[in-house]
C-alpha positions as CSV (number, residue, x, y, z in Angstrom):
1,X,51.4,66.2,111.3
2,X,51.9,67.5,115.0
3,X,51.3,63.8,116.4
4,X,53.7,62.8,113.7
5,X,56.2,65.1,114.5
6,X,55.7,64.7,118.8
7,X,55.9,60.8,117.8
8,X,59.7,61.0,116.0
9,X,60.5,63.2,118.7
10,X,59.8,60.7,121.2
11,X,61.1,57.5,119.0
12,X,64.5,58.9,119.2
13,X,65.1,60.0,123.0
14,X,62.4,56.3,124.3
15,X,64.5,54.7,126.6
16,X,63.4,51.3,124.9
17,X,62.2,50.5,121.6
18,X,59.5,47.5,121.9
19,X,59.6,46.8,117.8
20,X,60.9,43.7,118.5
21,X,58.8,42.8,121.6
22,X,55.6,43.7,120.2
23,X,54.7,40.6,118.4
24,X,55.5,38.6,121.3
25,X,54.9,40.7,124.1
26,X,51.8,38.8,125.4
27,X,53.8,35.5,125.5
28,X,54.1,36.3,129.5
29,X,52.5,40.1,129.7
30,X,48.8,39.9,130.1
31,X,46.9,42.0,132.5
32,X,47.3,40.8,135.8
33,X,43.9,40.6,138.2
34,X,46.7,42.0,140.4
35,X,46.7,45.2,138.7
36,X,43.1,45.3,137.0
37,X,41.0,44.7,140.3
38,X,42.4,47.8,141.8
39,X,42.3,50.1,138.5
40,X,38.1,49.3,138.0
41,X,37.9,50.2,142.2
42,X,39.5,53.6,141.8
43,X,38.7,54.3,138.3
44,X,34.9,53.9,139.0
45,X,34.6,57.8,140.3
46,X,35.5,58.9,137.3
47,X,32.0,61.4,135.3
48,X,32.0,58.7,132.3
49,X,33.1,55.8,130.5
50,X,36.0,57.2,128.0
51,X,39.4,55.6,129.1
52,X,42.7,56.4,127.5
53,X,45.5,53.9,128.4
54,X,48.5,55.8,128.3
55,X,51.7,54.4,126.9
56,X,49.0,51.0,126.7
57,X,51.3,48.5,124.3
58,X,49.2,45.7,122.6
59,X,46.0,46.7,124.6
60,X,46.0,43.8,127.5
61,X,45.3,46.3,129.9
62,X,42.4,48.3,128.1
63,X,40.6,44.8,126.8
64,X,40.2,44.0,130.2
65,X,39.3,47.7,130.8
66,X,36.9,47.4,127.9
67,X,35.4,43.9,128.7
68,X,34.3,45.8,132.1
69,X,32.3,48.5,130.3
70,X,34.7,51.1,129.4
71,X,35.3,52.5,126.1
72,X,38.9,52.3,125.9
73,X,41.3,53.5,123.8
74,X,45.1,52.8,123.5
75,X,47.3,55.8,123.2
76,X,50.8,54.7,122.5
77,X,53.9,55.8,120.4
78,X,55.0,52.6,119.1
79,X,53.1,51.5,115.7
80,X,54.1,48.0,116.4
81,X,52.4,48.0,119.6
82,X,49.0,49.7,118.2
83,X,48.7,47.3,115.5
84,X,48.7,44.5,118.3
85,X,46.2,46.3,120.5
86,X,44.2,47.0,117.3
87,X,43.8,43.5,116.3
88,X,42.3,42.7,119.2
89,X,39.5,44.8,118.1
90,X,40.9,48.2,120.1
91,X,40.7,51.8,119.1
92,X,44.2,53.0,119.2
93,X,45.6,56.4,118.7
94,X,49.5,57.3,117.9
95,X,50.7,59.6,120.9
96,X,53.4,61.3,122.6
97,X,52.5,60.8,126.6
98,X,54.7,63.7,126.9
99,X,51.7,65.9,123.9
100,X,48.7,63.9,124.2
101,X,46.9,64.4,120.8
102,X,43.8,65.4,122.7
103,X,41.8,68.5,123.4
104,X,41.3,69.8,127.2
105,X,38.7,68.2,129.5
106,X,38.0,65.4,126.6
107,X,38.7,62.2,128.7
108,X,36.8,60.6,131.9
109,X,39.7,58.6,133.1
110,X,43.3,57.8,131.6
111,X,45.7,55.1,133.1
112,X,49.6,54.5,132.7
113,X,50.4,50.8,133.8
114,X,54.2,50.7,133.8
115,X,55.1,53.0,131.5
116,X,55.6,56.6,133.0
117,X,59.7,55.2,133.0
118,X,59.6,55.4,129.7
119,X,59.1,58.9,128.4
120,X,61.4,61.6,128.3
121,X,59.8,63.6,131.1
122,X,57.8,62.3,133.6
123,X,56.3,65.1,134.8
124,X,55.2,66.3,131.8
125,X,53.4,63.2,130.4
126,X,51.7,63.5,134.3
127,X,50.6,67.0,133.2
128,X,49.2,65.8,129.8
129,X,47.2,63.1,131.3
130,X,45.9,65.8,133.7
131,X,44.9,68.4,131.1
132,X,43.0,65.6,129.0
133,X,40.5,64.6,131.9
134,X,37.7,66.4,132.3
135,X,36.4,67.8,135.9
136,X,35.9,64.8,138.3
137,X,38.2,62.7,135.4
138,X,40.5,60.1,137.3
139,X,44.2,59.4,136.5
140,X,45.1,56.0,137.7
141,X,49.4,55.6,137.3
142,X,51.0,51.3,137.7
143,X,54.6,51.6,138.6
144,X,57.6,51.5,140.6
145,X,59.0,54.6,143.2
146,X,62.4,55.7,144.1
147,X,61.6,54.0,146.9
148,X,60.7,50.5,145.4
149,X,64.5,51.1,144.0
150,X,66.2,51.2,147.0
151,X,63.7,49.2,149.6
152,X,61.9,46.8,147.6
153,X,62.9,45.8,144.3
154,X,65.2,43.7,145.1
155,X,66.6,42.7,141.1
156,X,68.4,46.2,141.4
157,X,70.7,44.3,143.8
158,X,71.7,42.0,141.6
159,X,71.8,44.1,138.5
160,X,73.4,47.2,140.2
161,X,73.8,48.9,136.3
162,X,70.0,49.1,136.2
163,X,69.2,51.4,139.5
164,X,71.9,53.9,138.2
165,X,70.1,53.5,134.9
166,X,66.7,53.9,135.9
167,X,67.0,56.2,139.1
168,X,66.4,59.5,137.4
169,X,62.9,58.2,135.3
170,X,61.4,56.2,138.7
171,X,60.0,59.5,140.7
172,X,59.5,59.3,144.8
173,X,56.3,59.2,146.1
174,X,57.2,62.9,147.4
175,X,57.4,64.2,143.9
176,X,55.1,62.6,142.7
177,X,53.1,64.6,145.2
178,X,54.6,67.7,144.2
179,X,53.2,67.4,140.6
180,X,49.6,66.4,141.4
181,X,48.6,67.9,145.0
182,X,46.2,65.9,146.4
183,X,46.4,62.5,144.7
184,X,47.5,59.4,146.5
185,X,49.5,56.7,146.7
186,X,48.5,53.0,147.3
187,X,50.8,50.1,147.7
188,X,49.6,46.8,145.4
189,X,50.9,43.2,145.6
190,X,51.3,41.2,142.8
191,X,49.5,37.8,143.5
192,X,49.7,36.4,139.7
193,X,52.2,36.5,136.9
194,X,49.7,37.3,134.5
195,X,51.7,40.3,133.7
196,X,55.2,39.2,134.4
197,X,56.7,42.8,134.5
198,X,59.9,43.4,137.1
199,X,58.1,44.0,139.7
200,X,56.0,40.7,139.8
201,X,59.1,38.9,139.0
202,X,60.7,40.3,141.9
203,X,57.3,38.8,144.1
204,X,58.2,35.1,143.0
205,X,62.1,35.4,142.5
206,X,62.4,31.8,141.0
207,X,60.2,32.9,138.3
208,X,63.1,35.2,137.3
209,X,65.5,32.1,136.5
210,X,62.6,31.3,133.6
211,X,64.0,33.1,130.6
212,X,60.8,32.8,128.9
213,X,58.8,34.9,131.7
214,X,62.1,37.7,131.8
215,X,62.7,38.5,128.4
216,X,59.6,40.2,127.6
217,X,61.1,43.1,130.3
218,X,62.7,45.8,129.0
219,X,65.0,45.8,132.0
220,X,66.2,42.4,131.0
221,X,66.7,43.0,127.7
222,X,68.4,45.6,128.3
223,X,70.6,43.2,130.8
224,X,71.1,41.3,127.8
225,X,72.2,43.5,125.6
226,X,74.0,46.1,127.4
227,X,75.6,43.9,130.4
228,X,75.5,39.9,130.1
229,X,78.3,39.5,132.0
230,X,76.2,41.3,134.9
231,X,73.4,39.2,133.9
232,X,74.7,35.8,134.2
233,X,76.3,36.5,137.0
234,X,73.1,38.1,139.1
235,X,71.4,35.3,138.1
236,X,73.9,32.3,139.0
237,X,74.0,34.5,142.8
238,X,70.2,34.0,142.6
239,X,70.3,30.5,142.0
240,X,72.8,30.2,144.8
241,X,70.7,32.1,147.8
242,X,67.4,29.8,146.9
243,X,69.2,26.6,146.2
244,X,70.0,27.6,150.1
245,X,66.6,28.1,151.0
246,X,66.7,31.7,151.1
247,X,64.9,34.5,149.6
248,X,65.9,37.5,148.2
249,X,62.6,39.4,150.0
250,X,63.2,37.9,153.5
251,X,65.0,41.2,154.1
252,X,62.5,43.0,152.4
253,X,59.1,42.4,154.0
254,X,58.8,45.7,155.8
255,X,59.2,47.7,153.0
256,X,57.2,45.4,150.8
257,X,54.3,46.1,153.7
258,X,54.3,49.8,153.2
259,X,55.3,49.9,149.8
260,X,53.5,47.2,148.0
261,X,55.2,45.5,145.0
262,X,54.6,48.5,142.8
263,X,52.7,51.8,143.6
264,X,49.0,52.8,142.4
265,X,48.7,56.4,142.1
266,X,45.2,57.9,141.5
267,X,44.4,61.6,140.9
268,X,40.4,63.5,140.6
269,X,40.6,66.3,138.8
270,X,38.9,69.8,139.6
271,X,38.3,72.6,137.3
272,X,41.8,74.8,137.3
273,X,43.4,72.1,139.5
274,X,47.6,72.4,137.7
275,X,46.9,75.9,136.8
């Protein structure tokens, strides 16, 4: 009853509902080598094999996770979304990031691929994930800065409605820092669109003008629901700069350098270590 309960909580305050995406989500949002090849370096610390993927959505992430030896489970609010990561022969468990339905020092490693946006409180869903692992656990956390939004990620340009949007749920590294002393940060590049999420659209921005590849974003379908005006029009000024021969990250290759595409956070815990 209390994962029921932290799960309605949740459904009304998420800041998308994926209901409808869920049965076609991996159309264009598989797990990208991009991602996975870093997760299994830094994850391969952690005391054991348990894996819970955070916030994990149909499972792409955690199959991969799995078919490398883990034993992964997907921990996600959406029953949609765990009946598509269950089919694929998953364990799944219904769970508020923000009240993990787990006891203390139960889990050897837990990962959040581009999901800590969506929850009502970052920090606290950071906290959760920490009180799960066990000593020597690993956290390993996919996603976009405060600094990605104004140096890197260049579609917030061109969609100026969604950095006001989702400024107060993308963290900077600094307090991120604040919340788990002693992690760190490390910038990846996306090399694939396995997992066509924001950020690797914004590494190949002609892949952005495919509406097959950009629909399966919550940021653009919120675009298309909330501001298509906006929408066509950031897209037709798109279209104009590379029909030029230009590119949106030519004035963006020094941040990209230091910031990556998107941000891999990693975390050890130690006995005591957020008390």
């Amino acid at each position: 009853m209390s994962v029921i309960a932290s799960t309605t909580r949740l459904n009304s305050n998420l800041r998308h509902d994926y209901s409808d995406q869920a049965g076609r989500y991996d159309q264009t949002r598989g797990a990208s080598p991009s991602l996975v090849k870093p997760l299994l370096e830094h994850l391969a610390a952690a005391p054991g094999r348990t894996l819970w993927d955070v916030g994990g959505g149909t499972g792409n992430y955690a199959e991969a996770m799995k078919a490398a030896g883990w034993s992964a489970t997907v921990v996600d609010v959406s029953p949609d979304m765990r009946s598509q990561a269950a089919a694929k022969g998953l364990d799944v468990l219904a769970g508020d990031a923000c009240a993990l339905p787990g006891a203390d020092d139960s889990v050897d490693a837990v990962m959040m691929v581009s999901m800590l946006h969506q929850v009502e409180d970052w920090r606290q869903a950071l906290r959760e994930a920490a009180r799960v692992l066990r000593p020597g656990g690993v956290l390993a956390v996919v996603g976009l800065t405060a600094e990605h939004l104004t140096d890197v990620t260049w579609a917030f340009d061109l969609f100026p409605s969604m950095r006001d949007f989702a400024a107060s749920r993308r963290p900077s590294a600094e307090d991120l820092m604040s919340v788990l002393p002693g992690c760190e940060i490390h910038p990846l590049w996306f090399h694939d669109l396995s997992d066509a999420s924001i950020a690797a659209l914004c590494a190949v921005p002609e892949s952005m003008l495919d509406e097959r590849l950009r629909r399966q974003t919550s940021f653009f379908e919120r675009m298309e629901r909330d501001n298509p005006a906006e929408l066509a029009a950031g897209l037709g000024r798109l279209r104009a700069l590379l029909d030029q021969g230009r590119s949106p990250l030519d004035d963006r290759r020094t941040a990209r350098e230091r910031w990556g595409d998107v941000s891999l956070l990693t975390w050890r815990a130690t006995a005591g270590a957020l008390a």
